[in-house]
MOPAC internal coordinates of N, CA, C and O (Angstrom, degrees):
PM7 1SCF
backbone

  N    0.0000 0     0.00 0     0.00 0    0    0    0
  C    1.4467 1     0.00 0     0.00 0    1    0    0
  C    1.5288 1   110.60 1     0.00 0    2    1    0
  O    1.2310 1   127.87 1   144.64 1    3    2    1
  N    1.0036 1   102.45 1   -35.36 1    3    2    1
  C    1.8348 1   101.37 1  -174.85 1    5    3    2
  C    1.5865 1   117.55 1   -74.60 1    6    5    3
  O    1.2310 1   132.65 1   146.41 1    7    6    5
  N    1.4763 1    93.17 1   -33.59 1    7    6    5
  C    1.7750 1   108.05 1   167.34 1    9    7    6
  C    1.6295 1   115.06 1   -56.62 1   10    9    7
  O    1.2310 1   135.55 1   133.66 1   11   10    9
  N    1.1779 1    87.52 1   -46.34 1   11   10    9
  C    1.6750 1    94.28 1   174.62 1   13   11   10
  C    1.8336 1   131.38 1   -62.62 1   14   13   11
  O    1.2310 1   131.87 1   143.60 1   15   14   13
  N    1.9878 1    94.68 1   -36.40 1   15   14   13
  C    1.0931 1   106.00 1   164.64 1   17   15   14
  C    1.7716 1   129.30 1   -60.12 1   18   17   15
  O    1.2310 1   133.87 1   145.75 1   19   18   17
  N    1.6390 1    90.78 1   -34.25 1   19   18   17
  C    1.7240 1   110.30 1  -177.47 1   21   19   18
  C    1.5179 1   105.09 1   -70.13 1   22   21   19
  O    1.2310 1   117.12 1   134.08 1   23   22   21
  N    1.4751 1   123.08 1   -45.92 1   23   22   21
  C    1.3738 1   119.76 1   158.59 1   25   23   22
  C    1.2541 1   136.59 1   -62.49 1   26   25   23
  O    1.2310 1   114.07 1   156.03 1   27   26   25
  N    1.7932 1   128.83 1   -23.97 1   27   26   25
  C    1.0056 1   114.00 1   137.80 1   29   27   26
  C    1.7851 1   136.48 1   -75.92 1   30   29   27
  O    1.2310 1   115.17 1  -166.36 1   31   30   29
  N    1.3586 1   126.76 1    13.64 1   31   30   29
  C    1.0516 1   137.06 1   167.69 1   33   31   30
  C    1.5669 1   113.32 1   -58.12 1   34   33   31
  O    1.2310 1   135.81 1   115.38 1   35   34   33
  N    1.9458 1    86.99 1   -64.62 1   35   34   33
  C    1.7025 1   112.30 1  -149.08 1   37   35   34
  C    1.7783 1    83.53 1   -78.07 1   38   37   35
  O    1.2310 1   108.39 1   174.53 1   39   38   37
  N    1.3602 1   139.31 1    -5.47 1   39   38   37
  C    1.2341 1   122.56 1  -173.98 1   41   39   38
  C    1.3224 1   112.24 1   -88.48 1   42   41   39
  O    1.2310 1   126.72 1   142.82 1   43   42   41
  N    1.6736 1   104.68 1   -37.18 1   43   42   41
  C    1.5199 1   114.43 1   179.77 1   45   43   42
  C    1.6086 1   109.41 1   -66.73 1   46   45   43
  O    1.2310 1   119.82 1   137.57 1   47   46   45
  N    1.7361 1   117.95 1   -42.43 1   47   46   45
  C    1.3673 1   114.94 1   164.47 1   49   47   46
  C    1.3854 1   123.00 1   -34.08 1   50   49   47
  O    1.2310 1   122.77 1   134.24 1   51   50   49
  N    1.7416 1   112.29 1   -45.76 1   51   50   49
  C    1.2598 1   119.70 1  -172.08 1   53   51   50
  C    1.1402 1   113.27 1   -64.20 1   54   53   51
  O    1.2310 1   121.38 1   135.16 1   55   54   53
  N    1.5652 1   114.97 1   -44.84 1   55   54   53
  C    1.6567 1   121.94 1  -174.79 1   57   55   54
  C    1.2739 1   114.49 1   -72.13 1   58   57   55
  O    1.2310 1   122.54 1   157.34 1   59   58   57
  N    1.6872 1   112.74 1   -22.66 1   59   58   57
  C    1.6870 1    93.32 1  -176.08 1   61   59   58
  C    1.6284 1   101.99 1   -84.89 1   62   61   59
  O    1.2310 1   122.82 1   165.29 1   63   62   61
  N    1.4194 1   112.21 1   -14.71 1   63   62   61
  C    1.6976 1   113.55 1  -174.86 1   65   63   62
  C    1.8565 1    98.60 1   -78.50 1   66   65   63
  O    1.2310 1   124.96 1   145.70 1   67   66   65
  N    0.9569 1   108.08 1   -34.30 1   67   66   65
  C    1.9649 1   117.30 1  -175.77 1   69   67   66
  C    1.7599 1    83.17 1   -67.83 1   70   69   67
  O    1.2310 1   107.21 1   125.38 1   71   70   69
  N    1.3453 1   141.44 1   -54.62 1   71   70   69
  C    1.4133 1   142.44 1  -138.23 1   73   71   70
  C    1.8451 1    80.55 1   -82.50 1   74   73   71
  O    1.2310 1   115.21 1   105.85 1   75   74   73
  N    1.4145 1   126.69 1   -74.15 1   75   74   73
  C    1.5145 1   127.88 1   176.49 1   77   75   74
  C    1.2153 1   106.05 1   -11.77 1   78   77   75
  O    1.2310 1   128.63 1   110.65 1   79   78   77
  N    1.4721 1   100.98 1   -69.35 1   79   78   77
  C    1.8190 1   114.34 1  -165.31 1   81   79   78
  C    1.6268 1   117.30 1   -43.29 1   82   81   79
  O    1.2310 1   128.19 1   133.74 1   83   82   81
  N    1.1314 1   101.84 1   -46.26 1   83   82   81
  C    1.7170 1   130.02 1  -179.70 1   85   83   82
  C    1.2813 1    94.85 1   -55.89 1   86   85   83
  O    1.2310 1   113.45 1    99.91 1   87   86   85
  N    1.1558 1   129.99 1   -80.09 1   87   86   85
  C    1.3366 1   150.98 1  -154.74 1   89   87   86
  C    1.5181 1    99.72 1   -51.56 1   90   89   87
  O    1.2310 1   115.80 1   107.11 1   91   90   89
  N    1.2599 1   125.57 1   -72.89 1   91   90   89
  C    1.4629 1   145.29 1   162.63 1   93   91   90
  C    1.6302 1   108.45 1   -16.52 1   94   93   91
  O    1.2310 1   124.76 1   113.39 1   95   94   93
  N    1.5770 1   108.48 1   -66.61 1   95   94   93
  C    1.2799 1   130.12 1   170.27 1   97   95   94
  C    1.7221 1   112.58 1   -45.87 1   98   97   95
  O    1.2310 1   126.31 1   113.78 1   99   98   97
  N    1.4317 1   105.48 1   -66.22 1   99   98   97
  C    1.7782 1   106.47 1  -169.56 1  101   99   98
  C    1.8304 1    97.60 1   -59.17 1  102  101   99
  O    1.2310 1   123.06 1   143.36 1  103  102  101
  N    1.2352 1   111.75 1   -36.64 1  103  102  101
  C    1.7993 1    95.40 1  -178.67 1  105  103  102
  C    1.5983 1   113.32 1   -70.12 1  106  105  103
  O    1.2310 1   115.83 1   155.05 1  107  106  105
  N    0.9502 1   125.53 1   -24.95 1  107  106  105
  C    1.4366 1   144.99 1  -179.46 1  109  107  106
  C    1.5092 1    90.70 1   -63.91 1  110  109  107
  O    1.2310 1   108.62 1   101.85 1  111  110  109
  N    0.8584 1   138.90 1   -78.15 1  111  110  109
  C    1.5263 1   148.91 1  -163.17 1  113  111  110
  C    1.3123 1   114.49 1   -82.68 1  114  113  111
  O    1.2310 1   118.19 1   161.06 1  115  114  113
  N    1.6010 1   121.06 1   -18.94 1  115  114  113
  C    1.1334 1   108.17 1   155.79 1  117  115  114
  C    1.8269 1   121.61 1   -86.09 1  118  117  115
  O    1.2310 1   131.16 1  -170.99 1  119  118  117
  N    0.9773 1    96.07 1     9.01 1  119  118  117
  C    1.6745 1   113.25 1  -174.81 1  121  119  118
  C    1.5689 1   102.05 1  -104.68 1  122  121  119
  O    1.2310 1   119.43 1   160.07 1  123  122  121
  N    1.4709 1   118.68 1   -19.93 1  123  122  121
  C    1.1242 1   113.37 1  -171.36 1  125  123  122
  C    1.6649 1    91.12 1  -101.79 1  126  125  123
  O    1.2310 1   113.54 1   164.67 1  127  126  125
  N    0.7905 1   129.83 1   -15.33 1  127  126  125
  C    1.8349 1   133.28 1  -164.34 1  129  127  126
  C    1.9781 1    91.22 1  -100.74 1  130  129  127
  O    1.2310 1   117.04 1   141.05 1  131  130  129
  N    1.0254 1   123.23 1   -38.95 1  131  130  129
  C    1.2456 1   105.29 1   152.83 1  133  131  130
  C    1.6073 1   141.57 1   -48.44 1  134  133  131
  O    1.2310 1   124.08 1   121.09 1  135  134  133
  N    1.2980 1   109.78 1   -58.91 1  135  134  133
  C    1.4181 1   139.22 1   145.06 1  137  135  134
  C    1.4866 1    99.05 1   -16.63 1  138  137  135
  O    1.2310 1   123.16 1    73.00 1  139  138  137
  N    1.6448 1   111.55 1  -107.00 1  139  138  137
  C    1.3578 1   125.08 1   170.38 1  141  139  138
  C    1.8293 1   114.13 1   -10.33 1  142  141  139
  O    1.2310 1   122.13 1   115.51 1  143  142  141
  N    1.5788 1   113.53 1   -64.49 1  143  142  141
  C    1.0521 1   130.72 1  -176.13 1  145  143  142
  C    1.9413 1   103.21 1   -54.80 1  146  145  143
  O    1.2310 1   118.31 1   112.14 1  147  146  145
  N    1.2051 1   120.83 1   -67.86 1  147  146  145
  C    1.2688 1   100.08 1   167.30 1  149  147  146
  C    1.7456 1   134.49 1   -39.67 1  150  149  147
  O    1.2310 1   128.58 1   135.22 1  151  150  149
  N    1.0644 1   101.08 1   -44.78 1  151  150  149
  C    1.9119 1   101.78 1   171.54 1  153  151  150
  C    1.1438 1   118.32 1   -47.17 1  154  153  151
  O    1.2310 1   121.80 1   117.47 1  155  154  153
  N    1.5960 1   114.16 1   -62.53 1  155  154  153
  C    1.1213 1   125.50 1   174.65 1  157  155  154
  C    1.4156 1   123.01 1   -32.64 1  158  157  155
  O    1.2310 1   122.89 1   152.14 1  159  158  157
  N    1.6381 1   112.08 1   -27.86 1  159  158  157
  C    1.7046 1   136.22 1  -147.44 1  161  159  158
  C    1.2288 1    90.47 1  -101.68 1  162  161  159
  O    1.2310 1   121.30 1   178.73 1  163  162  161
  N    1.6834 1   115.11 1    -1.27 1  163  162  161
  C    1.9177 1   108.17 1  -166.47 1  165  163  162
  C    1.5812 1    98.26 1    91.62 1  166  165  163
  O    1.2310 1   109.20 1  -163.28 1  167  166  165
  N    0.8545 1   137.83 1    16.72 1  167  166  165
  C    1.1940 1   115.01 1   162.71 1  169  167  166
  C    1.5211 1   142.75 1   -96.03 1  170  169  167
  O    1.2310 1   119.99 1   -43.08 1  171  170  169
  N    1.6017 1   117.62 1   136.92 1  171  170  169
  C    1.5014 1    83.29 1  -155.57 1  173  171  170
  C    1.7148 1   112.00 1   -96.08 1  174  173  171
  O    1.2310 1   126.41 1   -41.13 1  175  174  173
  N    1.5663 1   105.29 1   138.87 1  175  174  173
  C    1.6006 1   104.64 1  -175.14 1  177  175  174
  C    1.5218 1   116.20 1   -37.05 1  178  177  175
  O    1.2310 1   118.85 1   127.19 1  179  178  177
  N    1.5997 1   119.79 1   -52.81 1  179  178  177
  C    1.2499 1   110.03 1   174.20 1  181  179  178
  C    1.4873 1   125.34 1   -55.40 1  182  181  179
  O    1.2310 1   112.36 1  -177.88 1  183  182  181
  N    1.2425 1   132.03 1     2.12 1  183  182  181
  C    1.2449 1   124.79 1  -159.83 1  185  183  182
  C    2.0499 1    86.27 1  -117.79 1  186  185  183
  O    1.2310 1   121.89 1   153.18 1  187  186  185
  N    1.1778 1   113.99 1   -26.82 1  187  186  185
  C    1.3969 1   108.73 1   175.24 1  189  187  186
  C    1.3373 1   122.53 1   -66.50 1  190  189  187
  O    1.2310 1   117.22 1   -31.63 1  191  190  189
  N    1.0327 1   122.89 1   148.37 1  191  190  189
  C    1.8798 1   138.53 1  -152.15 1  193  191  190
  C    2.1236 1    84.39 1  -100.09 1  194  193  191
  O    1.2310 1   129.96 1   -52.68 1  195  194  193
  N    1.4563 1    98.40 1   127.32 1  195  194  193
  C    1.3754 1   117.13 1   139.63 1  197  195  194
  C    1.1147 1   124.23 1   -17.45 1  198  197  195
  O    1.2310 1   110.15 1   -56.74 1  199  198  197
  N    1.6406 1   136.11 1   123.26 1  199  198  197
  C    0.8991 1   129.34 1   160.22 1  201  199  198
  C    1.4855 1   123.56 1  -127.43 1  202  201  199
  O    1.2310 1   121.45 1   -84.67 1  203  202  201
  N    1.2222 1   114.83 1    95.33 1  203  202  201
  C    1.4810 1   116.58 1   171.95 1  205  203  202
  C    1.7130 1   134.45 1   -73.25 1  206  205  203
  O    1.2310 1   124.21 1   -12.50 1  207  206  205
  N    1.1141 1   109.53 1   167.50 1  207  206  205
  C    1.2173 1    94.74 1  -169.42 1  209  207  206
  C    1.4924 1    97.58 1   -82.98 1  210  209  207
  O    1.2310 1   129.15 1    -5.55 1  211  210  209
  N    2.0177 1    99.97 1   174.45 1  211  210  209
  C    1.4559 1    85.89 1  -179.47 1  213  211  210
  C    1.5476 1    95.61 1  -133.83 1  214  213  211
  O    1.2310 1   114.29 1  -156.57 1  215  214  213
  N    1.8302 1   128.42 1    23.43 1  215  214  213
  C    1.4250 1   117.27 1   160.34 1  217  215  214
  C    1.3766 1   102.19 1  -148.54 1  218  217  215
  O    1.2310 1   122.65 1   -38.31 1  219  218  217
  N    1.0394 1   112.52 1   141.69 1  219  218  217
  C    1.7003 1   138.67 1  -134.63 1  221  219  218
  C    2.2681 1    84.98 1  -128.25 1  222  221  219
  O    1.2310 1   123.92 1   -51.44 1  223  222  221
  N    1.1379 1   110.09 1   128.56 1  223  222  221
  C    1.1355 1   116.10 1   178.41 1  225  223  222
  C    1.8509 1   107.85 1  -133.48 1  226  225  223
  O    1.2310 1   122.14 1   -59.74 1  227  226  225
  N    1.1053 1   113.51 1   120.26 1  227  226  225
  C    1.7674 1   128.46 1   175.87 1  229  227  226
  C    1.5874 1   107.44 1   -85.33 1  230  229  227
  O    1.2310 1   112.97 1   -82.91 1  231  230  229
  N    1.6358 1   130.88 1    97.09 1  231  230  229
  C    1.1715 1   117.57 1   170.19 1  233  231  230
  C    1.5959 1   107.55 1  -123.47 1  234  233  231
  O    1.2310 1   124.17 1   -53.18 1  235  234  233
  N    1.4097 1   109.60 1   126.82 1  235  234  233
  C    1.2572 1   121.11 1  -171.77 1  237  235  234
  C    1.6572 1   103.65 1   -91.17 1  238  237  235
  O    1.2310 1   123.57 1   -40.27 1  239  238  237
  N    1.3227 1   110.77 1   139.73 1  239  238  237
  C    1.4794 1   109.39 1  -178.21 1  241  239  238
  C    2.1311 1    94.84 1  -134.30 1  242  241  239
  O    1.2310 1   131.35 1   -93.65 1  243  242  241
  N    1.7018 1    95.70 1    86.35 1  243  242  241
  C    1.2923 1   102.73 1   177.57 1  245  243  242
  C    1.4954 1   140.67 1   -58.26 1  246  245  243
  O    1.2310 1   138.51 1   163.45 1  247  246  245
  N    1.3236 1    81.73 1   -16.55 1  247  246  245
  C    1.8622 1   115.87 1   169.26 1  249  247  246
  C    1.7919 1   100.76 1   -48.44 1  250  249  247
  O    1.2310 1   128.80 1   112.05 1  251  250  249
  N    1.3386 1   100.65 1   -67.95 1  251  250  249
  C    1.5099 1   119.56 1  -160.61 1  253  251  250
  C    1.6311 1   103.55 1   -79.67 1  254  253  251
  O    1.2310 1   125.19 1   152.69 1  255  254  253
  N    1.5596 1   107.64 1   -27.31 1  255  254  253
  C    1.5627 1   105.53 1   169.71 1  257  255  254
  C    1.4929 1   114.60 1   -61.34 1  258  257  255
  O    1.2310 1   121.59 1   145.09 1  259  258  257
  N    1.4020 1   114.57 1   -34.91 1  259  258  257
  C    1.3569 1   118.25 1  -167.43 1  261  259  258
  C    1.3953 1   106.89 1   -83.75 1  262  261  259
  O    1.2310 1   122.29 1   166.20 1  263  262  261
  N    1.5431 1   113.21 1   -13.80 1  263  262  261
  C    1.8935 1   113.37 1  -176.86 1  265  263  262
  C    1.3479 1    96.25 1   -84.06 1  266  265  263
  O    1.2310 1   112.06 1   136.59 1  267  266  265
  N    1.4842 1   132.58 1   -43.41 1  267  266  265
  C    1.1018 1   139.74 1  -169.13 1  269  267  266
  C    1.7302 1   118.54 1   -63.38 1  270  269  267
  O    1.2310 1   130.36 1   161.86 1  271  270  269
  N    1.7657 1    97.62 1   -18.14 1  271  270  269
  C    1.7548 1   102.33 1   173.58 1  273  271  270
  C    1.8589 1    93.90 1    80.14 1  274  273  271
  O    1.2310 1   122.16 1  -133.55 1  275  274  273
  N    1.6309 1   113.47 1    46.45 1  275  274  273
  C    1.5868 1   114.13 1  -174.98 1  277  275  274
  C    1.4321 1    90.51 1  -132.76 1  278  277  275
  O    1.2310 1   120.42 1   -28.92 1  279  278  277
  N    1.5264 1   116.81 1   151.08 1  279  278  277
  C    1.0746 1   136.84 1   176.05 1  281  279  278
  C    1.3617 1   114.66 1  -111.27 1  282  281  279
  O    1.2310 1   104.61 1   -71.91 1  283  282  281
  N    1.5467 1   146.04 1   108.09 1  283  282  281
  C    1.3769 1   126.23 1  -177.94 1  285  283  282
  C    1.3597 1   105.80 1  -100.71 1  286  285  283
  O    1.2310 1   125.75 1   -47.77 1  287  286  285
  N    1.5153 1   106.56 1   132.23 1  287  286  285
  C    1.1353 1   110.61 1   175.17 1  289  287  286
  C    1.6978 1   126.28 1   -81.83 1  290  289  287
  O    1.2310 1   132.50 1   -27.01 1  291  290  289
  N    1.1367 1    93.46 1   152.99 1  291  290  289
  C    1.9372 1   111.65 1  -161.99 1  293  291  290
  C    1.8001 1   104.83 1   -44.70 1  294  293  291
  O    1.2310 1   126.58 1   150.60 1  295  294  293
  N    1.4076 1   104.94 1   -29.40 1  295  294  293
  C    1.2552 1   118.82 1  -165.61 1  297  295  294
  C    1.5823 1    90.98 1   -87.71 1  298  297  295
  O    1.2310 1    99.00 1   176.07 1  299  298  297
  N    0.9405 1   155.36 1    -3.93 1  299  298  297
  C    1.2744 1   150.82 1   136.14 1  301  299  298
  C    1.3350 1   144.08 1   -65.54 1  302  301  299
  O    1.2310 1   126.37 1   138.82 1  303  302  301
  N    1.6193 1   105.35 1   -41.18 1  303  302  301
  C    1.1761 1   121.03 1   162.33 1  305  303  302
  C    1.2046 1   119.61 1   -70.17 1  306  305  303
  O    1.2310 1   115.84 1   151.72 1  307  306  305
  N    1.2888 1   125.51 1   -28.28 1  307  306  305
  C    1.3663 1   126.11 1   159.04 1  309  307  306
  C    1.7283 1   109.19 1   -51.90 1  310  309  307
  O    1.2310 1   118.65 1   133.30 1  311  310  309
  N    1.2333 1   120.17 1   -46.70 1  311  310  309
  C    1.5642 1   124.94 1  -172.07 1  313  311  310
  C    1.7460 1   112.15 1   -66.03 1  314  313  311
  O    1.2310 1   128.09 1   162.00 1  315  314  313
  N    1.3742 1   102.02 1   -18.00 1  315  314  313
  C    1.5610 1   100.65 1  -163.46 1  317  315  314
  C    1.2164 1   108.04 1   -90.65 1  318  317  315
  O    1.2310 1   123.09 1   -26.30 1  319  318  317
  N    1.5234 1   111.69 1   153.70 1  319  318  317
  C    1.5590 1   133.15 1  -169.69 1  321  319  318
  C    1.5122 1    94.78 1   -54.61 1  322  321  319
  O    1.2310 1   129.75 1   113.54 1  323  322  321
  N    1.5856 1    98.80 1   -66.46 1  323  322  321
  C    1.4073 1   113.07 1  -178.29 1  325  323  322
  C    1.6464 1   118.03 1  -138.40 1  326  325  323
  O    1.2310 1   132.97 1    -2.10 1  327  326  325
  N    1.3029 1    92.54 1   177.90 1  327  326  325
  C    1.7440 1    96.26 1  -158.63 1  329  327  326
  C    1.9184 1   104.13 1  -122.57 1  330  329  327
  O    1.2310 1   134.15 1   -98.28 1  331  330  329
  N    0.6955 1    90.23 1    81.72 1  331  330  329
  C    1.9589 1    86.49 1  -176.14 1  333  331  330
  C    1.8116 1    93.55 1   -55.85 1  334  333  331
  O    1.2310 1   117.17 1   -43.92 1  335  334  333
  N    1.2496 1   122.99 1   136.08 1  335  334  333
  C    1.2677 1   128.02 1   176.07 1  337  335  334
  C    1.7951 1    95.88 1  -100.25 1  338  337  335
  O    1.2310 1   120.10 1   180.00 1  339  338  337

């Protein structure tokens, strides 16, 4: 039972990190379909304003640090959004 609980844990982890991703993504593309949508309107790309992003996310994936022969330090992991184990 507890195995089962640990697998439904790490799945819901996955989905709310898959749900972020999405989310992140649809504003991205709805920002870009705006964009797009002005040109189309006659507008000219050079005359359109920069758009940067405006939230910056740190996700450490320690898995891949450790394939890579990388050590992250504590003082980082403290800084990060999230921590892929």
């Amino acid at each position: 039972m507890a195995l089962h609980r640990k697998f439904e844990s790490i799945s819901l982890q996955q989905r709310v990190r898959e749900l972020s991703v999405a989310e992140r993504r649809t504003k991205a593309a709805a920002a870009a379909h705006a964009f797009i949508d002005r040109i189309l309107r006659g507008a000219s790309p050079a005359d359109l304003p920069v758009q940067n992003p405006t939230k910056f996310s740190l996700i450490i994936n320690l898995k891949t640090a450790k394939t890579l022969g990388l050590t992250v330090p504590r003082s980082m992991l403290d800084l990060a959004d999230e921590v892929i184990e």
